[in-house]
C-alpha positions, 0 to 999 in steps of 0.5 A: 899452753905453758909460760915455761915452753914459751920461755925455752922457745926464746932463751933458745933463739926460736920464733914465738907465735901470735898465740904464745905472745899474746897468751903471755901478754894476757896472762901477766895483764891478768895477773895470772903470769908471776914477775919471775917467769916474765923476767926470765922471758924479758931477759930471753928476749933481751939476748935472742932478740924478736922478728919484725913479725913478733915485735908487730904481734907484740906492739898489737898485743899490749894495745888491745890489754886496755882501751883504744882510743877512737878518733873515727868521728875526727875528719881528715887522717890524724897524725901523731908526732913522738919524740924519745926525749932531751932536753928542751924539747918544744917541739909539740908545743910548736908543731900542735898549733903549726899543723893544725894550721894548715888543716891537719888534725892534731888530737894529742894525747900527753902525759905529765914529765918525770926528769928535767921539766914536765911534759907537754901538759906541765908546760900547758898549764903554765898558761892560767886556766888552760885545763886537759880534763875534757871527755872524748866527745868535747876532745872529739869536737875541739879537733873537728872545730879547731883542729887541735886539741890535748888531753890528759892519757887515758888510765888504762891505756896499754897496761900491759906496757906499764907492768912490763916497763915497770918490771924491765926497769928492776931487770936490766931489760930496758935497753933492748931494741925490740921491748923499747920499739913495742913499748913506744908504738903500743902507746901511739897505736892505742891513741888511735893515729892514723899516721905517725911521724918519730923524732928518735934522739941520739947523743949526750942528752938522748936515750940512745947515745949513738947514731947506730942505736938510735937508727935501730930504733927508728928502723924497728919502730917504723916497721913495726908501724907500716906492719900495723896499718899506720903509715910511719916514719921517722928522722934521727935528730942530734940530742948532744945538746939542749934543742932551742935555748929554753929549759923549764916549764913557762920559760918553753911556752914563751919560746914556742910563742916566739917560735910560732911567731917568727922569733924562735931558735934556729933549731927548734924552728928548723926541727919543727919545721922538718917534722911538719913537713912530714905530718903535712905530707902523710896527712895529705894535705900536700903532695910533696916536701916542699909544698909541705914546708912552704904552707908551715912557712907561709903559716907562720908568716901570715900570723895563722898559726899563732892564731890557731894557738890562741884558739887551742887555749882558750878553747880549753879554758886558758888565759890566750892573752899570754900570747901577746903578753907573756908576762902573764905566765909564771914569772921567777923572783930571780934572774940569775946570769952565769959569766964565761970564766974565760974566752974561747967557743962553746965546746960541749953543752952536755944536755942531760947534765944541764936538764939536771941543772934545770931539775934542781932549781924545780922544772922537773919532777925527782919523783911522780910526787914532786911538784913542780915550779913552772916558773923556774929554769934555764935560758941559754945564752951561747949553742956550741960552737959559739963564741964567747967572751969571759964575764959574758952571759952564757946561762940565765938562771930563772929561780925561786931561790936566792943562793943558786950555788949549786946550779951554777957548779952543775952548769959549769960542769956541764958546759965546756970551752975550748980555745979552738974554734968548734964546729955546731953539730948536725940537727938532722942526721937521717930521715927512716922511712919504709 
């Protein structure tokens, strides 16, 4: 078999083989394929598109170029959530202990952010002494115990998907349906789900900037997982705008607390709460949506899922007394309020925009080598839509620095009012099943 034929199948629209996709995989893992003919076949594969077939092959393909977590000694079907991104997003900090409450189990594998905050193991470890260096077996035995646990991404998982993202990155191939579906299901596939359930953002602050995008992506990914074995599913959430009102490490752990409690943003708890329901449904621990909803709602109600957060830290070394006393977590030396400049309604919150605002204060990561400040960032004050009044408070600033000039130009760049009265946009636009 020779890359150049496989090459020429593809640049001229013809159906690649099982074998010829994972000859290819294997050989660039190994390094025995150079960068410029996987170029050349990324960019084939960019014009010509692949078959449900083909983007299964090649999802199975990059999953067995490294390890495969094996989550068979975890009783009950596990269930995966993955979200493409924003701004804001909370939503595993809630749905971890929400689900896990009501008897799914939650084996989480996370990684560390790059962009606006951290990821979910930053935000984690704003709690002092919450730790994700546990082995497999203690991992295996906090979810049979608890039903929930997080541990750090295995080094080797999918590398296949590492060198050809790295190399789609420099080629202009990144935005192809069939690489970005492949790329994302591999890596859940490998954490060992049995089920999956996908929060694919679209809007301002999302990958995919447009409904149409972002349901081809969902479509392709669900396909690709039914194809596999794992039972999947997907919802197409709106990105135009921060979800929730927190951006920033510790400043999100408070409002997933809140959040578990009762108390959070009608958003994040709305979106949360969707999601759930259908983690509940293909776990199996209901029959239907609304039994599902109702045992997330009666959880939150009666205290037990805030509870099984408490647990969740302190099983993995954290201080859970920040569940009741929050100020123990990071706290900023200045709170920073921006005023409206004018009367009017919140007409455009443009969320990446604001992420960026959040990045330069220091929640995220520029680069893998920044370090971030997990006391940092950003609280909204105003969602659009909104009304406010000039001198209001639509932003408070959570900083380690006193002259915050350049976040405040950045926010008012990003956040728009308009005389008119505005409509807040839709959170849900469309639920992607088989």
């Amino acid at each position: 078999m020779r890359m150049v034929d496989i090459i020429e199948k593809k640049r001229n629209g013809n159906e690649l083989s099982t074998e010829e996709i994972q000859f290819f995989i294997n050989g660039y893992t190994k390094g025995e394929i150079p960068d410029y003919q996987v170029s050349s076949l990324l960019m084939a594969i960019f014009f010509q598109g692949m078959t449900e077939r083909e983007r299964a092959d090649l999802t199975m393909a990059m999953v067995r170029s490294g390890d495969q977590i094996d989550l068979s000694a975890i009783h009950g079907i596990k269930v995966d959530k993955h979200s493409t991104g924003g701004v804001g997003d909370t939503t595993t900090l809630v749905l971890g202990p929400l689900v896990a409450s009501v008897g799914v189990p939650v084996a989480k594998m996370s990684g560390r952010g790059l962009g606006h905050t951290g990821g979910t193991i930053d935000k984690l470890e704003s709690v002092p002494g919450f730790h994700v260096e546990i082995d497999n077996q203690e991992f295996i035995e906090l979810v049979n115990r608890n039903k929930l646990a997080v541990i750090g991404q295995s080094g080797n998982l999918t590398p296949a998907d590492k060198k050809l993202y790295a190399l789609r990155d420099v080629t202009a191939t990144v935005d192809s349906i069939p690489l970005i579906a492949s790329s994302i299901m591999s890596k859940k596939i490998a954490a060992g789900a049995d089920a999956i359930v996908l929060d694919v953002k679209t809007g301002a602050g999302a990958f995919m900037k447009t409904r149409e995008e972002a349901r081809q992506l969902a479509e392709a990914m669900v396909r690709i997982g039914n194809q596999v074995g794992r039972k999947t599913m997907a919802i197409i959430s709106d990105m135009s705008q921060p979800l929730g009102y927190a951006i920033g490490n510790a400043l999100e752990v408070k409002e997933a607390m809140d959040t578990l409690k009762g108390e959070g943003p009608k958003d994040l708890t709305e979106l949360c709460l969707t999601l759930g329901s259908y983690m509940v449904l293909l776990a199996e621990q209901a029959n239907t949506l609304e039994e599902a909803r109702e045992k997330l709602l009666t959880s939150i109600q009666n205290g037990s899922a805030l509870q099984t957060f408490r647990t969740f830290l302190a099983a993995q070394g954290g201080d859970a007394s920040v569940v009741d006393q929050p100020n123990k977590l990071p706290q900023a030396k200045y709170q920073i309020d921006l005023p409206a400049k004018e009367d009017g309604y919140i007409a455009e919150m443009e969320a990446d925009s604001i992420g960026t605002a959040a990045m330069w204060l220091g929640a995220g990561r520029a680069t893998k080598e920044s370090t971030i400040d997990l006391a940092v960032g950003l609280v909204l004050k105003k969602k659009i839509g909104d009304e406010v009044k000039k001198g209001e408070s639509i932003v408070t600033i959570y900083s380690n620095r006193e002259d915050v000039e350049d976040v405040k130009e950045k926010l008012y760049e990003s956040i728009k009012i308009s005389k008119e009265k505005v409509t807040a946009p839709t959170l849900i636009y469309e639920v992607i099943s088989k």
